[in-house]
VOPAGU-2260 file (C-alpha; in pm, 1 decimal, decimal comma):
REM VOPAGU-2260
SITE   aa  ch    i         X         Y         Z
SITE  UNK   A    0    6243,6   -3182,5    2969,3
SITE  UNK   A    1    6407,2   -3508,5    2984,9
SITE  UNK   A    2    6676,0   -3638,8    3166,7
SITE  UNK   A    3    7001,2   -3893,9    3115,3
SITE  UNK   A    4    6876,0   -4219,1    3260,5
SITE  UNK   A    5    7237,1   -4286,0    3319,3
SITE  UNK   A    6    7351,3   -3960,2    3533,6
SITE  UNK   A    7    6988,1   -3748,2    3597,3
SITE  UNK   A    8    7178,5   -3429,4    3347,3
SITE  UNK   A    9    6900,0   -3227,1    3189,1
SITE  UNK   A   10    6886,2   -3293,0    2821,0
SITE  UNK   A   11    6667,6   -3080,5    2506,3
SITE  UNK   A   12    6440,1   -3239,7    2325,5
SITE  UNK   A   13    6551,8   -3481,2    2032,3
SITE  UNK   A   14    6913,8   -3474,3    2185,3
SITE  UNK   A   15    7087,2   -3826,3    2129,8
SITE  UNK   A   16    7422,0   -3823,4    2354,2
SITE  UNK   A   17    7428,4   -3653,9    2698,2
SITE  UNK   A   18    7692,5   -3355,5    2736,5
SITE  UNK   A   19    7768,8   -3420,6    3100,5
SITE  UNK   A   20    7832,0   -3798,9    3091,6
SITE  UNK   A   21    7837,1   -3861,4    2704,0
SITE  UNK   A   22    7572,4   -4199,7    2740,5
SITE  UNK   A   23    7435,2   -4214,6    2390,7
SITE  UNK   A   24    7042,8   -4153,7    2535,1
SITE  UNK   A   25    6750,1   -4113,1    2323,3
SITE  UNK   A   26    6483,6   -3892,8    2444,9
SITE  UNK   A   27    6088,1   -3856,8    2355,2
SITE  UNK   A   28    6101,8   -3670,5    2083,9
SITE  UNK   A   29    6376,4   -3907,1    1853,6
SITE  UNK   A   30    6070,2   -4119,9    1884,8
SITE  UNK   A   31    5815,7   -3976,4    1822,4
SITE  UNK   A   32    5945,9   -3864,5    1494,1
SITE  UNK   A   33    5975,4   -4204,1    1347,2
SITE  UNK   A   34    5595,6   -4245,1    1418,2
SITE  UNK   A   35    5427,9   -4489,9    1133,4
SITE  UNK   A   36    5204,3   -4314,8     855,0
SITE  UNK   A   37    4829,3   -4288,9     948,4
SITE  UNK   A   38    4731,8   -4357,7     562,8
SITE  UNK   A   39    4967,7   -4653,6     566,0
SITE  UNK   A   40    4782,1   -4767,2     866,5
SITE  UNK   A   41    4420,6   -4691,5     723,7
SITE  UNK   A   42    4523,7   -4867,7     418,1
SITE  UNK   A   43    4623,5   -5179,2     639,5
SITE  UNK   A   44    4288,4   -5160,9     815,8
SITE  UNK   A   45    4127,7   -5133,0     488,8
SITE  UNK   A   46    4316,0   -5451,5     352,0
SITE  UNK   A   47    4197,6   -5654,2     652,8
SITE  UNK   A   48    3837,1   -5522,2     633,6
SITE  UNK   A   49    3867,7   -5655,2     261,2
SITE  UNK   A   50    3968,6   -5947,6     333,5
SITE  UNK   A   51    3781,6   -6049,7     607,6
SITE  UNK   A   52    3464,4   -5967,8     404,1
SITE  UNK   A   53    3612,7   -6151,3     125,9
SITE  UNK   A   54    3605,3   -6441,1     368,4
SITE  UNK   A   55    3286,1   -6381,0     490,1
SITE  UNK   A   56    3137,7   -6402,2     178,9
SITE  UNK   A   57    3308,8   -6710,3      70,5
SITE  UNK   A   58    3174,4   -6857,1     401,5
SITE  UNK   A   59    2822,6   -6721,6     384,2
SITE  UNK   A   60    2758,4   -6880,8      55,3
SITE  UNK   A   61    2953,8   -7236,9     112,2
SITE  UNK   A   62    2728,5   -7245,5     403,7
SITE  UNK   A   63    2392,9   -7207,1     164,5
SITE  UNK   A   64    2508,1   -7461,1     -45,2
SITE  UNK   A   65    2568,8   -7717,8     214,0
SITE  UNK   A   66    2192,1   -7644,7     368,0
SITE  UNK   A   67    2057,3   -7657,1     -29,1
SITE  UNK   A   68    2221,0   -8023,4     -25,9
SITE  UNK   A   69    2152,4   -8131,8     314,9
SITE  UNK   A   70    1722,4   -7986,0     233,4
SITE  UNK   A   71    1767,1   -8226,0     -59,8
SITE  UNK   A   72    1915,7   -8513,1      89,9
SITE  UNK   A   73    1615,1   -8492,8     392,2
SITE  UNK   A   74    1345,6   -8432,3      81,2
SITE  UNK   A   75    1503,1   -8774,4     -79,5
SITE  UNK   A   76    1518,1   -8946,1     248,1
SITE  UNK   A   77    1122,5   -8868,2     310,6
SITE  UNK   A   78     995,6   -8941,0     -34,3
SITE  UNK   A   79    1215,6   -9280,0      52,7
SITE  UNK   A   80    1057,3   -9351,1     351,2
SITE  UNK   A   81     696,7   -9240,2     206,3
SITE  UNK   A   82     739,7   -9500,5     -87,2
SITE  UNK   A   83     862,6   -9786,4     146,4
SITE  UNK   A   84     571,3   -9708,7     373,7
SITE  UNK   A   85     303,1   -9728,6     106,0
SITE  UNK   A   86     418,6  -10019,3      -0,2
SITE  UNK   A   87     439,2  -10157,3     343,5
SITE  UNK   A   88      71,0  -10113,0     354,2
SITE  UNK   A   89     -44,8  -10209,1      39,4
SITE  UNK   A   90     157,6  -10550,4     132,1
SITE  UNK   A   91     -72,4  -10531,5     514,2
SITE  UNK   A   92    -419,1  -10446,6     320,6
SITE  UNK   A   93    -293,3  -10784,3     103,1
SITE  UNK   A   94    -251,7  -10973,7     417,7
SITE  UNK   A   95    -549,8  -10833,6     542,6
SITE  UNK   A   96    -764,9  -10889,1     235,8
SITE  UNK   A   97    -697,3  -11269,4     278,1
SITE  UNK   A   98    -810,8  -11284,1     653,2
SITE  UNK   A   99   -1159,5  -11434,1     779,0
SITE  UNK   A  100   -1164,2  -11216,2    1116,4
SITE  UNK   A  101   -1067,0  -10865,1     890,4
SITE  UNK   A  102   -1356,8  -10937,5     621,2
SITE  UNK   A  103   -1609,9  -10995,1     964,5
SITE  UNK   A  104   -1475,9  -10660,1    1075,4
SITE  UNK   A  105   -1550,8  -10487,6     754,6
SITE  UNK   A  106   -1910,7  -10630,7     773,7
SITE  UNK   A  107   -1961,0  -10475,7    1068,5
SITE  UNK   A  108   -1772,7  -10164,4    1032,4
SITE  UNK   A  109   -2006,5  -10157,2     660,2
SITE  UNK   A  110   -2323,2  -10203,7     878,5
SITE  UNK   A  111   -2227,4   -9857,7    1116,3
SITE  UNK   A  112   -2168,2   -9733,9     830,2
SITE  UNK   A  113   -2474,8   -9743,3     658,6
SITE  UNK   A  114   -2685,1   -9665,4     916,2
SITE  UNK   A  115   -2418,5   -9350,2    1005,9
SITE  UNK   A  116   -2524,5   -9242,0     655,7
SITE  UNK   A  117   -2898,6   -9270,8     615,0
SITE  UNK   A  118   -2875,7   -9032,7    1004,1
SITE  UNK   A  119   -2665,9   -8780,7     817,0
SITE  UNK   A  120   -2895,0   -8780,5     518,2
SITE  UNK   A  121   -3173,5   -8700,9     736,6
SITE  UNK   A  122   -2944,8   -8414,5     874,3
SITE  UNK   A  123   -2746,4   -8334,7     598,1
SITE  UNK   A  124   -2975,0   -8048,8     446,3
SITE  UNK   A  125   -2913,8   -7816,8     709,2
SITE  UNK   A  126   -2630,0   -7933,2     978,1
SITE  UNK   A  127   -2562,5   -7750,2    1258,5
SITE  UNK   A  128   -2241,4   -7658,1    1437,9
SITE  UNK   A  129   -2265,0   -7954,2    1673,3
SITE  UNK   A  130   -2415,6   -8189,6    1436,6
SITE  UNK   A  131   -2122,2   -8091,1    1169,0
SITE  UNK   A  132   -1866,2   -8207,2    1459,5
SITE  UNK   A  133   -2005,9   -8506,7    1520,8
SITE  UNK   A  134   -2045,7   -8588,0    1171,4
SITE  UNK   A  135   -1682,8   -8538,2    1129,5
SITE  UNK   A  136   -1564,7   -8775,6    1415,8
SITE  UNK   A  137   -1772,5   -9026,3    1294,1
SITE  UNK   A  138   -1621,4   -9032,6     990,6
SITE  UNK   A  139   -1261,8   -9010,7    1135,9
SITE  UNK   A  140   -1336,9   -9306,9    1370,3
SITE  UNK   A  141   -1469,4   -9516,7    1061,4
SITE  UNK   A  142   -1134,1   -9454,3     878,1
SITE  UNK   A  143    -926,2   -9529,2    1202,6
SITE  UNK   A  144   -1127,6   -9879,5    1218,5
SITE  UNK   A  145   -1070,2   -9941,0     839,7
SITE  UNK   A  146    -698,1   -9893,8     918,9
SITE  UNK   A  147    -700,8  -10067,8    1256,3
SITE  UNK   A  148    -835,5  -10349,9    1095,3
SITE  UNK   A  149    -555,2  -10398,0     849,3
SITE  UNK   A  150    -329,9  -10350,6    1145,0
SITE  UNK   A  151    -459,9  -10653,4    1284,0
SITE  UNK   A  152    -497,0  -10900,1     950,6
SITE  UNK   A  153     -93,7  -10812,1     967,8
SITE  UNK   A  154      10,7  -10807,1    1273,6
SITE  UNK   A  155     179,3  -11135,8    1495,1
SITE  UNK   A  156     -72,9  -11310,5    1697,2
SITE  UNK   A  157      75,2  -11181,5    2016,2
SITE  UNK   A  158     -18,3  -10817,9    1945,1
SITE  UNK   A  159    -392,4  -10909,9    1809,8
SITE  UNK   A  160    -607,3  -10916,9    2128,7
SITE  UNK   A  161    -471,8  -10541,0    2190,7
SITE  UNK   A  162    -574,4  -10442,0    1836,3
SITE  UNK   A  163    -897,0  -10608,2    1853,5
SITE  UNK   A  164    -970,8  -10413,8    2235,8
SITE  UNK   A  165    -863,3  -10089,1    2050,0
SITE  UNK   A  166   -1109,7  -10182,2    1726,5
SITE  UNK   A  167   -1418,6  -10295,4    1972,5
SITE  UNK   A  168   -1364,6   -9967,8    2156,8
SITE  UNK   A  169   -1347,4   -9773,1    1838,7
SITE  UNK   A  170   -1689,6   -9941,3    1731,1
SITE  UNK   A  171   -1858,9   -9843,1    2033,8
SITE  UNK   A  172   -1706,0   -9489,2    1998,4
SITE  UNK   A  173   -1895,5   -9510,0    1627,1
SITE  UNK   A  174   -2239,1   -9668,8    1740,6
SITE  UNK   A  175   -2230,0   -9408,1    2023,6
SITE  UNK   A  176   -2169,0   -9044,0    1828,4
SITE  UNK   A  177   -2410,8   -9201,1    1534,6
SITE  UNK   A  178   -2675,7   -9239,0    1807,1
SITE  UNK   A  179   -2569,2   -8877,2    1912,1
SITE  UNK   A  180   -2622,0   -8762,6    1560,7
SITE  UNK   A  181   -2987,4   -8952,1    1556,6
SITE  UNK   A  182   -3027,7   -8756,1    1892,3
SITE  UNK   A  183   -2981,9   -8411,8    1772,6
SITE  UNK   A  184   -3224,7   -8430,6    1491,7
């Protein structure tokens, strides 16, 4: 049972005024009858669940759109870069094409060549694993000189003597696995 908060008197449930003292008291029970609807509260929560999903959504696919455009934007900035860079070394092999020491180079890098080639004919009918390995570097060491060589016919004389070391190493790396392949015959 309740009780008057103002004298202690016993009071029934849902009883508004207290008999001993008169204090207008409201007990429990008053309350809990004006308890909200549960559907009007499920209905609420449904609302907000809507909404929030509504939201979501909105989000979700503002947030593809931006990645479609900034995927774009980074495919347009590498073709960029890939254009200026091709021309950048078309204007090098130019450059290149007009220097003494870069036209010496080729000579030699033509003679390793050659005699790279009439090994690997020798080989070439039936190449085994190793011989198919070495074949490959050789090849990727003639294109790195072919490259390293432009490098050099364009770059500033203070950087030459450093491409030059890395070119004379990159020869003997060539004369050394062709020598290999002539080895393994």
């Amino acid at each position: 049972m309740a009780r008057c908060h103002h004298c202690g008197e016993t009071m029934a449930e849902g009883q508004e005024t207290c008999y001993a003292c008169g204090q207008h008291v409201r007990t429990r029970a008053y309350r809990h009858e004006h308890r909200a609807n549960p559907i009007v509260i499920i209905a609420a929560g449904l609302a907000v669940v809507s909404v929030l999903g509504v939201l979501w959504f909105t989000r979700a696919k503002a947030a593809r759109k931006q990645a479609a455009l900034l995927a774009e934007e980074e495919v347009l900035r590498v073709q960029d870069s890939v254009r200026r860079a091709a021309h950048q070394w078309l204007d090098a092999e130019r450059v290149a094409a007009d220097d003494d020491e870069v036209r010496a180079l080729a000579r030699e890098f033509d003679d390793i060549e050659s005699r790279f080639k009439s090994i690997r004919l020798r080989v070439a009918a039936n190449p085994i694993p190793q011989q198919e390995s070495i074949i490959g570097l050789v090849e990727a060491e003639l294109a790195l000189l072919r490259q390293s060589a432009v490098v050099l016919g364009s770059s500033p004389e203070t950087e030459k003597q450093m491409v030059r070391d890395s070119i004379r190493a990159g020869m003997r790396r060539a004369e050394d696995l062709t020598k290999e392949l002539g080895s393994t015959e």
